[in-house]
KEKE-3310 file (N, C-alpha, C; in steps of 0.2 Angstrom, whole numbers, plus 5000, padded with zeros to 4 digits):
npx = (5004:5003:5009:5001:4988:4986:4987:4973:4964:4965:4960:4949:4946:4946:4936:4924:4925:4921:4910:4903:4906:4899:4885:4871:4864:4848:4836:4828:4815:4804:4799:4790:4780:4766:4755:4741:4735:4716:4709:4719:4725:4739:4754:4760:4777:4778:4784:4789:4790:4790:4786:4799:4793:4781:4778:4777:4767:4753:4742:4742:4741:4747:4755:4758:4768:4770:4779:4785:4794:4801:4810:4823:4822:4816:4826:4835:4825:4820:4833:4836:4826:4828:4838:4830:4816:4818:4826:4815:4815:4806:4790:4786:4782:4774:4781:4778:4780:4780:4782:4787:4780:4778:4788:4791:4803:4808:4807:4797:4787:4783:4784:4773:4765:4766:4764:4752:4746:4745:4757:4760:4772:4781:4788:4786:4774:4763:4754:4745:4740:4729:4725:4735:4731:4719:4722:4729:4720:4711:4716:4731:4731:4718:4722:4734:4731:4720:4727:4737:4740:4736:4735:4722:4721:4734:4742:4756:4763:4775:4789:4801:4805:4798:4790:4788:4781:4770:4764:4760:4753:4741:4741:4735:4722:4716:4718:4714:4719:4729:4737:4750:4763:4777:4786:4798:4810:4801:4793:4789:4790:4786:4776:4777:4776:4761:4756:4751:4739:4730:4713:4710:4708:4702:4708:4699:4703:4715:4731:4749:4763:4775:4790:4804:4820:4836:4847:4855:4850:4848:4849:4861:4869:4870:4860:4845:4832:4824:4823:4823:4817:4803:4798:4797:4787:4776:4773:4770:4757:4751:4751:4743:4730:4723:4721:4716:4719:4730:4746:4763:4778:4793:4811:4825:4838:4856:4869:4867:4863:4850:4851:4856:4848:4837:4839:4840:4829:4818:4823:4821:4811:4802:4805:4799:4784:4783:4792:4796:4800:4796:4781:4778:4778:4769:4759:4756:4758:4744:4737:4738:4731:4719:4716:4719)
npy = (4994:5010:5027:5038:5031:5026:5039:5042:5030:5037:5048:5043:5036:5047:5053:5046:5043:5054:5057:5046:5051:5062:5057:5059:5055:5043:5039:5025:5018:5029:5045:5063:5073:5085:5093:5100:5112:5113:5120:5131:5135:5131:5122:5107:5097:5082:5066:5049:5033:5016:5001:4986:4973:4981:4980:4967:4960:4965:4962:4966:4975:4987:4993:5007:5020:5034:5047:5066:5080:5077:5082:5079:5066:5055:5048:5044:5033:5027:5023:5014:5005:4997:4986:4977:4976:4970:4959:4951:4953:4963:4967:4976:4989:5005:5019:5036:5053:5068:5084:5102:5118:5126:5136:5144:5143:5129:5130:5136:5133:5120:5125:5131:5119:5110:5113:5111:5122:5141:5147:5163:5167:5165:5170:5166:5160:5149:5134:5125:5113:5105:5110:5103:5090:5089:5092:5080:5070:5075:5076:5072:5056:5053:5054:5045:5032:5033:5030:5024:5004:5006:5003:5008:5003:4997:5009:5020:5031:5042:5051:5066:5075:5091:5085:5073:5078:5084:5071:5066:5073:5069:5057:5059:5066:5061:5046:5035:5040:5031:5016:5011:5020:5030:5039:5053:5058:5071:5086:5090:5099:5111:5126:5126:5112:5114:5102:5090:5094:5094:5089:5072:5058:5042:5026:5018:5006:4993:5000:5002:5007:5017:5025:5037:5042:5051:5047:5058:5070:5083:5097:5096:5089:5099:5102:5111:5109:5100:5085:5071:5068:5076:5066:5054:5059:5061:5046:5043:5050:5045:5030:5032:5033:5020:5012:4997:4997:5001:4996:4997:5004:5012:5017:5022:5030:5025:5036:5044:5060:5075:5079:5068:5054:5052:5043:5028:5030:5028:5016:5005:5008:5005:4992:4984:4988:4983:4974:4957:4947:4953:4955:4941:4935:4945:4941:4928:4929:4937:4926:4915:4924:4924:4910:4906)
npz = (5000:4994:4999:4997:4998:5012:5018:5013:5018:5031:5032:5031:5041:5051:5049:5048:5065:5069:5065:5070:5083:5087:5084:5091:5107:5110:5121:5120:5112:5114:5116:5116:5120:5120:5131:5132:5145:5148:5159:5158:5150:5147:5143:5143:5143:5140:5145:5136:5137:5129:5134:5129:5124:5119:5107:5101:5109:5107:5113:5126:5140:5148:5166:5171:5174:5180:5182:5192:5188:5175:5166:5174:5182:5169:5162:5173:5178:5166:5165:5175:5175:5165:5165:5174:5171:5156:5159:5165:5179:5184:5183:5164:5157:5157:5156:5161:5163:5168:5163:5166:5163:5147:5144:5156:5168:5177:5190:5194:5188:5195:5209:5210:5206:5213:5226:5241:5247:5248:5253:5260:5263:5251:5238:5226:5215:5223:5229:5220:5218:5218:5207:5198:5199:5194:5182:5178:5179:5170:5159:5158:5162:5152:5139:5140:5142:5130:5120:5121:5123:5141:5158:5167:5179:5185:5192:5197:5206:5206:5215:5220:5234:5231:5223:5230:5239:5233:5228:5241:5245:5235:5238:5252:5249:5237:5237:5231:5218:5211:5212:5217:5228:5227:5237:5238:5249:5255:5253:5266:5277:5269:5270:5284:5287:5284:5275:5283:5289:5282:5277:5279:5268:5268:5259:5247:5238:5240:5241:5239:5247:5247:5258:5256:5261:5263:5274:5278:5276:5283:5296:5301:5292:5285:5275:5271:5278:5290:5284:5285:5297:5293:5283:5292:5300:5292:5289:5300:5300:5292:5294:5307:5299:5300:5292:5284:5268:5266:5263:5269:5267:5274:5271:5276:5267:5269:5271:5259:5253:5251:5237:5233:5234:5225:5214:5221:5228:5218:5210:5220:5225:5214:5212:5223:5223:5208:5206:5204:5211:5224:5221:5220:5232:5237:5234:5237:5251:5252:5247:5257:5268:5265:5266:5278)
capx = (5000:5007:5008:4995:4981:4985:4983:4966:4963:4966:4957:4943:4945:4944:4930:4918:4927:4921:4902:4900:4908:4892:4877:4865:4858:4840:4831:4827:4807:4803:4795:4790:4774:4764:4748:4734:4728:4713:4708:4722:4729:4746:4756:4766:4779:4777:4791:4783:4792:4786:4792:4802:4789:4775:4776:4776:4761:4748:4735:4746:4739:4754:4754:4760:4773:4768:4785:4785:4800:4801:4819:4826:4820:4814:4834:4835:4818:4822:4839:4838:4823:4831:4838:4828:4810:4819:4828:4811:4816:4800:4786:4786:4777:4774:4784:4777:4786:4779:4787:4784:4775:4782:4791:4790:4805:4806:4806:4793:4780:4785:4785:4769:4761:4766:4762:4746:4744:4747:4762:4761:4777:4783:4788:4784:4766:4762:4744:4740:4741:4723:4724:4738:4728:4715:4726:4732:4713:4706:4721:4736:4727:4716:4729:4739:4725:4718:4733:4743:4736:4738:4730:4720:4721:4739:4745:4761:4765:4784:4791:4804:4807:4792:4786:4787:4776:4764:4762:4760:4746:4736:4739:4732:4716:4713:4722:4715:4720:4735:4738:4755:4765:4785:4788:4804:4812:4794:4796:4783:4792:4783:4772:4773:4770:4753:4752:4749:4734:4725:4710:4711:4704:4706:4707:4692:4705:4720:4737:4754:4765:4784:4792:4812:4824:4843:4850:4861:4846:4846:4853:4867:4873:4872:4853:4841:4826:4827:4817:4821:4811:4797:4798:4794:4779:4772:4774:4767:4751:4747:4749:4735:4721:4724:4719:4718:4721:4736:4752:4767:4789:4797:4815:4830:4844:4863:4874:4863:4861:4844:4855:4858:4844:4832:4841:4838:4821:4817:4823:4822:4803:4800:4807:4796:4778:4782:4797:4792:4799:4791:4775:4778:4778:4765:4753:4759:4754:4736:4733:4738:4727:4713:4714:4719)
capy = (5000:5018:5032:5041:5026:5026:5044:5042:5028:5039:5052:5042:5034:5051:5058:5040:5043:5062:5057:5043:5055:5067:5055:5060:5048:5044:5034:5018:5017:5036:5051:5068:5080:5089:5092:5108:5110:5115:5128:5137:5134:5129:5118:5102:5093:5075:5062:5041:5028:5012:4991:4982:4969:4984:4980:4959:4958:4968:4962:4965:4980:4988:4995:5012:5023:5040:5053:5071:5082:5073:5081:5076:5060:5052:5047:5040:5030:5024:5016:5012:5000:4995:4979:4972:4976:4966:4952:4947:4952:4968:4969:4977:4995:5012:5024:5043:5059:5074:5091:5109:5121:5126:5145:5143:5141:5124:5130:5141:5128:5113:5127:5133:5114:5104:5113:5108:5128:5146:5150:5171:5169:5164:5174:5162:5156:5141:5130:5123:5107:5101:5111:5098:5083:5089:5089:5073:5065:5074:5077:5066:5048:5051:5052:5040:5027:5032:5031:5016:5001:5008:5001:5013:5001:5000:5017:5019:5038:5044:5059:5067:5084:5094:5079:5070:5082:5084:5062:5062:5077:5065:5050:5060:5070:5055:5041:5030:5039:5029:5009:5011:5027:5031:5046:5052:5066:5072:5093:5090:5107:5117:5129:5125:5108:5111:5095:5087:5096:5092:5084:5065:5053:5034:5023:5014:5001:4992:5003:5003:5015:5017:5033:5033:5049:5049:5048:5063:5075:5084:5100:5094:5086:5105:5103:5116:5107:5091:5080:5064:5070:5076:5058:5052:5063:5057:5039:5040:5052:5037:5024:5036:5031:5013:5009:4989:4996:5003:4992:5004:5003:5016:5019:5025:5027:5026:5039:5049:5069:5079:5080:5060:5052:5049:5037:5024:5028:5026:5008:5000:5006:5002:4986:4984:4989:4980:4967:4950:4943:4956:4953:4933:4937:4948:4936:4923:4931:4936:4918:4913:4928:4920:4901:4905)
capz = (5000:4995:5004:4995:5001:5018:5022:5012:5024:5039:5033:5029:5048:5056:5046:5052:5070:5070:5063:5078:5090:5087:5084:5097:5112:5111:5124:5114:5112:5118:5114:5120:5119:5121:5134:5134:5150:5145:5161:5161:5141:5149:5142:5147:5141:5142:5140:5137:5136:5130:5134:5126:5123:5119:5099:5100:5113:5102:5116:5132:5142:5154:5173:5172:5182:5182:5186:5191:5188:5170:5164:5179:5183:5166:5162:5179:5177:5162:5163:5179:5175:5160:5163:5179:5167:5151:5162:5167:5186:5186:5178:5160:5161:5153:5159:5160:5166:5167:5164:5168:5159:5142:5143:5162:5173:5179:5198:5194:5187:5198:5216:5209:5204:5218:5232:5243:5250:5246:5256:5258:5263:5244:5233:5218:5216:5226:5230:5214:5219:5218:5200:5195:5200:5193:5176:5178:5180:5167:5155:5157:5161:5145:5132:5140:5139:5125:5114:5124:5129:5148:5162:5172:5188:5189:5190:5200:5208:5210:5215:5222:5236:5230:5219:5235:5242:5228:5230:5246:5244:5233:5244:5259:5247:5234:5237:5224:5209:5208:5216:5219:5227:5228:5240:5241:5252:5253:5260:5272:5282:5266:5275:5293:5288:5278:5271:5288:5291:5276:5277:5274:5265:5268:5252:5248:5237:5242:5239:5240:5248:5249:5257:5259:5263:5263:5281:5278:5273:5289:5295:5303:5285:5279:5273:5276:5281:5293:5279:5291:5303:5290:5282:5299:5303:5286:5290:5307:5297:5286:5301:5310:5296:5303:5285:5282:5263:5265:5264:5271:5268:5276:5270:5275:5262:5273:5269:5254:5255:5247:5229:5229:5236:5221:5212:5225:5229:5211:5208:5227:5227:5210:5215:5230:5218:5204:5206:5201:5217:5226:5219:5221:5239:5241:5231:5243:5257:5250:5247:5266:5272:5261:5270:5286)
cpx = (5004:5005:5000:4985:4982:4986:4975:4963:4961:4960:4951:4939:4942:4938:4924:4920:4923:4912:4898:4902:4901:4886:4875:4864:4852:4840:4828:4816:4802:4802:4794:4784:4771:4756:4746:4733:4724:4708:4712:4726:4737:4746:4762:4770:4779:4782:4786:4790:4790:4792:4794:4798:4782:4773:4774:4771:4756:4742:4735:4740:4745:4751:4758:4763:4773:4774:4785:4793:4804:4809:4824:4829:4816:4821:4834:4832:4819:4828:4839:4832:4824:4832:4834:4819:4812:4823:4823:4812:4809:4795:4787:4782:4778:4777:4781:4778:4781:4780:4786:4781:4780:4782:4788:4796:4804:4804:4802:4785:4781:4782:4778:4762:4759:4766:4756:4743:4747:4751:4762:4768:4782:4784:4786:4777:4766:4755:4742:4742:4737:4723:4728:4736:4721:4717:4728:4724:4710:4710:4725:4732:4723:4718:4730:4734:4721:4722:4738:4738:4740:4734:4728:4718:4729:4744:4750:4763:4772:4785:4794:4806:4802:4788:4783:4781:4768:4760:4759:4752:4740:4736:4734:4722:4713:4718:4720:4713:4725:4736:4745:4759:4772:4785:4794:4807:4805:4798:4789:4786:4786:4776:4770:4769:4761:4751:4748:4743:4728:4721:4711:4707:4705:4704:4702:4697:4712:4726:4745:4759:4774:4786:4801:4815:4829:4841:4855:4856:4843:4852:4858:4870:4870:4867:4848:4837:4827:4819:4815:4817:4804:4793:4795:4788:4774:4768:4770:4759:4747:4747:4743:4731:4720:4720:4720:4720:4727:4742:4759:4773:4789:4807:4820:4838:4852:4866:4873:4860:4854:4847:4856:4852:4837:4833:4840:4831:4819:4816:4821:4814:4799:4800:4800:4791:4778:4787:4794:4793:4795:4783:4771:4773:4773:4757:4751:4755:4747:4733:4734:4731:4720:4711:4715:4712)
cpy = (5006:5023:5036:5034:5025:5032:5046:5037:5031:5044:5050:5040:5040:5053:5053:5042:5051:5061:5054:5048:5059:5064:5057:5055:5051:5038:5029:5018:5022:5040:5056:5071:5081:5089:5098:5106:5114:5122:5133:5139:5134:5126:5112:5099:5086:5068:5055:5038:5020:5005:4990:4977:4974:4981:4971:4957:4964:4967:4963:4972:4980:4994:5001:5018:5031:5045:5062:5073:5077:5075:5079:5071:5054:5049:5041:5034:5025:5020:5012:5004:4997:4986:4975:4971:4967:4961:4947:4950:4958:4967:4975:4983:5001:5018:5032:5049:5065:5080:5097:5113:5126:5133:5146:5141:5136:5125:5134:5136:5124:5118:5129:5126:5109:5106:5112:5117:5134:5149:5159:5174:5169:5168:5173:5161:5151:5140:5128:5116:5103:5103:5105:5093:5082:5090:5083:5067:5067:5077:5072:5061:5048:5050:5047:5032:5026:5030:5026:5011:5002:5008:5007:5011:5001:5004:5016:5026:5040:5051:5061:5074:5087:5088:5073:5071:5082:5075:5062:5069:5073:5059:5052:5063:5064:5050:5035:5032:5034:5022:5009:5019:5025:5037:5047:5059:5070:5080:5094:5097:5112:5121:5128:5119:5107:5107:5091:5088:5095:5090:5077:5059:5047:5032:5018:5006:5000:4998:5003:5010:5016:5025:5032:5042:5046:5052:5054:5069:5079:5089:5099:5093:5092:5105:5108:5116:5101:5089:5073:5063:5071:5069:5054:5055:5061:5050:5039:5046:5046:5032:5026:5035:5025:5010:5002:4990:5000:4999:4997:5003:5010:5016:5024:5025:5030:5032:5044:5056:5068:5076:5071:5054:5047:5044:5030:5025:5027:5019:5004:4999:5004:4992:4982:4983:4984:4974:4960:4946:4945:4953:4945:4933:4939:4943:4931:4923:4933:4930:4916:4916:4925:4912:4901:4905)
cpz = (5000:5000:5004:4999:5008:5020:5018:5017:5033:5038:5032:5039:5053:5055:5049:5061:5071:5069:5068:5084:5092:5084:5092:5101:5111:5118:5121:5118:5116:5115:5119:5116:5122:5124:5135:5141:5147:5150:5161:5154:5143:5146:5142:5142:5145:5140:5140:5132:5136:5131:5129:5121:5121:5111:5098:5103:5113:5109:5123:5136:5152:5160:5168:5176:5180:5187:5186:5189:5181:5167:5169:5181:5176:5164:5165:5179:5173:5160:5167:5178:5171:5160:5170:5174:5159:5154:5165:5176:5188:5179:5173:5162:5156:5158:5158:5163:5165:5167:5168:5162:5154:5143:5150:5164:5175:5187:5198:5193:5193:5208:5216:5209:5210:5223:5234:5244:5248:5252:5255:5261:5257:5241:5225:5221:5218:5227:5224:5215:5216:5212:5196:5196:5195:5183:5174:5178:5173:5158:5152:5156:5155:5138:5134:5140:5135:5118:5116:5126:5139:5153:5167:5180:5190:5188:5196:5200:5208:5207:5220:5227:5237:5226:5226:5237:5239:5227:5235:5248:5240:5236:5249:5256:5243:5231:5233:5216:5207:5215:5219:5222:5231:5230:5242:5243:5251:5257:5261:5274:5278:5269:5279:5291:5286:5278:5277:5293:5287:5278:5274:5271:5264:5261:5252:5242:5238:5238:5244:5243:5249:5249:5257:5258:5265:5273:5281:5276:5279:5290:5297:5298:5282:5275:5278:5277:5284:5288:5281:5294:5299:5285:5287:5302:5297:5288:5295:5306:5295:5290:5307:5306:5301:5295:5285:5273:5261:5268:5264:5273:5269:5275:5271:5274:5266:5267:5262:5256:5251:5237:5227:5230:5230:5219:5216:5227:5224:5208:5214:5229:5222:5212:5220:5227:5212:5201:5204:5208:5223:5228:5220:5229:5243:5240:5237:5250:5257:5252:5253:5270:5271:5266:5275:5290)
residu = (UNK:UNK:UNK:UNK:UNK:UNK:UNK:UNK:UNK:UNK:UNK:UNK:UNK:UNK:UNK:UNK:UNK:UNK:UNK:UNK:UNK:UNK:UNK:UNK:UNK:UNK:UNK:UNK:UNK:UNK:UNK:UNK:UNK:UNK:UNK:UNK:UNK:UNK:UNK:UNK:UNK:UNK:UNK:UNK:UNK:UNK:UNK:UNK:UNK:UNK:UNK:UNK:UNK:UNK:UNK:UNK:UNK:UNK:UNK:UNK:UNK:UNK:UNK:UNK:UNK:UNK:UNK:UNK:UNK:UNK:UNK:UNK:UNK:UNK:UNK:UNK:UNK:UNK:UNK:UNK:UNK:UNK:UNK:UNK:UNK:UNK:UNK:UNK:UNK:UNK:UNK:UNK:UNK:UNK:UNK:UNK:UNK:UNK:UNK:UNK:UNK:UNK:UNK:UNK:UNK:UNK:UNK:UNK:UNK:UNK:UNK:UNK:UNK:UNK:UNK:UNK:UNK:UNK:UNK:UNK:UNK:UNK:UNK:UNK:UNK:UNK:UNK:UNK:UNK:UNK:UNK:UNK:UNK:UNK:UNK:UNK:UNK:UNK:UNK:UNK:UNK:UNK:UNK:UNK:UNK:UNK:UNK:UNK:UNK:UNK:UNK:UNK:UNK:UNK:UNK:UNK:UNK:UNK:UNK:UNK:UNK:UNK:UNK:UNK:UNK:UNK:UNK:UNK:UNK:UNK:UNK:UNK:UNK:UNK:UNK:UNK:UNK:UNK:UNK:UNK:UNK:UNK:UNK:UNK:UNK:UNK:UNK:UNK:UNK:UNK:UNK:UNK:UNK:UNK:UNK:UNK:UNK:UNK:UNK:UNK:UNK:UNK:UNK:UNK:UNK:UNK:UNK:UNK:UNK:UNK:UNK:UNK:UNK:UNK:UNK:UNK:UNK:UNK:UNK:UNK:UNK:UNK:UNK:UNK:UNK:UNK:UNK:UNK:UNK:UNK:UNK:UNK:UNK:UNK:UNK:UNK:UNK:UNK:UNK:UNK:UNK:UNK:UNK:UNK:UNK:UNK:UNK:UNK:UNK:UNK:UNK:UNK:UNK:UNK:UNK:UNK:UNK:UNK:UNK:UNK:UNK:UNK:UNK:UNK:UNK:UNK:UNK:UNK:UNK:UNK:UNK:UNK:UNK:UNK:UNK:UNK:UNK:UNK:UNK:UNK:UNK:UNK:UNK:UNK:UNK:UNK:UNK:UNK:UNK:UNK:UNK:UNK)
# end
């Protein structure tokens, strides 16, 4: 080989080397759009990712996991269940993220959406809590079941911080929008505590509930709310229903601040609601309750 054929070679090598360098990532089997509300003409972005298994099983109909804080957390969501869904270790599932509101500050929608009460000590709008549930009943879930096969019984909550909050404000006002719920780092503190005052409402069908908050998320470890402590006043609100339809993990992740915290409640309570050994488990113990 002459000289001349081995720097066309090289040059051929960098120019392929330069074109994979800058192909984009996608999320394999994923989308994004867009949702009207239709009281207020805002508009959401919406991230959906579908199974693996959603194009070969034509007559399947999938449990559905429902995420606030969608750029944040739909990344997360989706790798982390990546290989326990497709290894057969959790049940297959529709993944859905929900964003903020299009030409909106994210801390702006999000401190506005998922607070339960109007803090007048805020400087950003807060208390539109019941208005975003009230989006998600009569907005989100009708797309996403008209347009997916997507089960409207098994619906699966997560959220994180203020999503937290905003989860565990639908648990405690209408707790069965949704069969399964992940709360993580919940800011119970938000207005003196508010949430805790709320009137509550028991659930009239079985649900799931998993709360978990880093062990370091507390002023001491340099945070400026003890969330430990409000994670615990949560826990011990939902153990005062005395609900026989409320099944209730409490978590506390070692060694995790505020900023690292989600990624484990993400997968550990995924795991928990829809793992297969999990779910072996809880069947298991149904069927005994049944015969005893």
């Amino acid at each position: 080989m002459n000289l001349l054929s081995k720097l066309i070679l090289v040059i051929c090598a960098l120019a392929c080397f330069k074109l994979s360098a800058n192909t984009p990532y996608e999320i394999p089997r994923s989308n994004v759009i867009q949702l009207t509300e239709l009281s207020t003409d805002r508009v959401y972005s919406v991230y959906i990712q579908l199974p693996k298994s959603y194009k070969n099983k034509p007559d399947k109909t999938y449990p559905v996991i429902y995420v606030t804080d969608a750029p944040y957390t739909f990344p997360i969501v989706a790798g982390a269940t990546r290989f326990p869904m497709n290894s057969g270790k959790m049940q297959q599932a529709i993944i859905v993220a929900i964003g903020y509101e299009k030409g909106s500050a994210g801390s702006n929608s999000r401190i506005r959406d998922y607070t339960p009460t109007f803090a007048k000590s805020w400087k950003k709008q807060t208390g539109n809590a019941k208005g975003h549930i009230q989006f998600l009943q009569s907005t989100v879930f009708p797309f996403i079941e008209k347009n997916y096969r997507a089960s409207n019984l098994q619906r699966t909550y997560m959220g994180h911080s203020l999503g937290g909050l905003f989860g565990a404000t639908i648990l405690l006002t209408t707790p069965d929008l949704f069969s399964n719920y992940i709360i993580g780092s919940p800011s119970v503190w938000f207005d003196n505590n508010a949430l805790l005052a709320l009137k509550v409402n028991k659930p009239k069908l079985p649900i799931r509930v998993y709360i978990s908050v880093g062990a370091m998320e507390t002023p001491a470890f340099g945070e400026g709310q003890n969330m430990v402590e409000g994670a615990q006043q949560l826990v011990q609100k939902i153990k005062a229903l005395k609900s026989d339809n409320i099944e209730l993990k409490s978590v506390v992740i070692e060694e995790a601040i505020h900023a690292t915290a989600f990624p484990t409640t993400a997968i550990q309570g995924l795991d928990w609601v829809l793992g297969k050994a999990n779910i072996n488990t809880n069947l298991h113990k149904s069927l005994s309750n049944l015969t005893n």
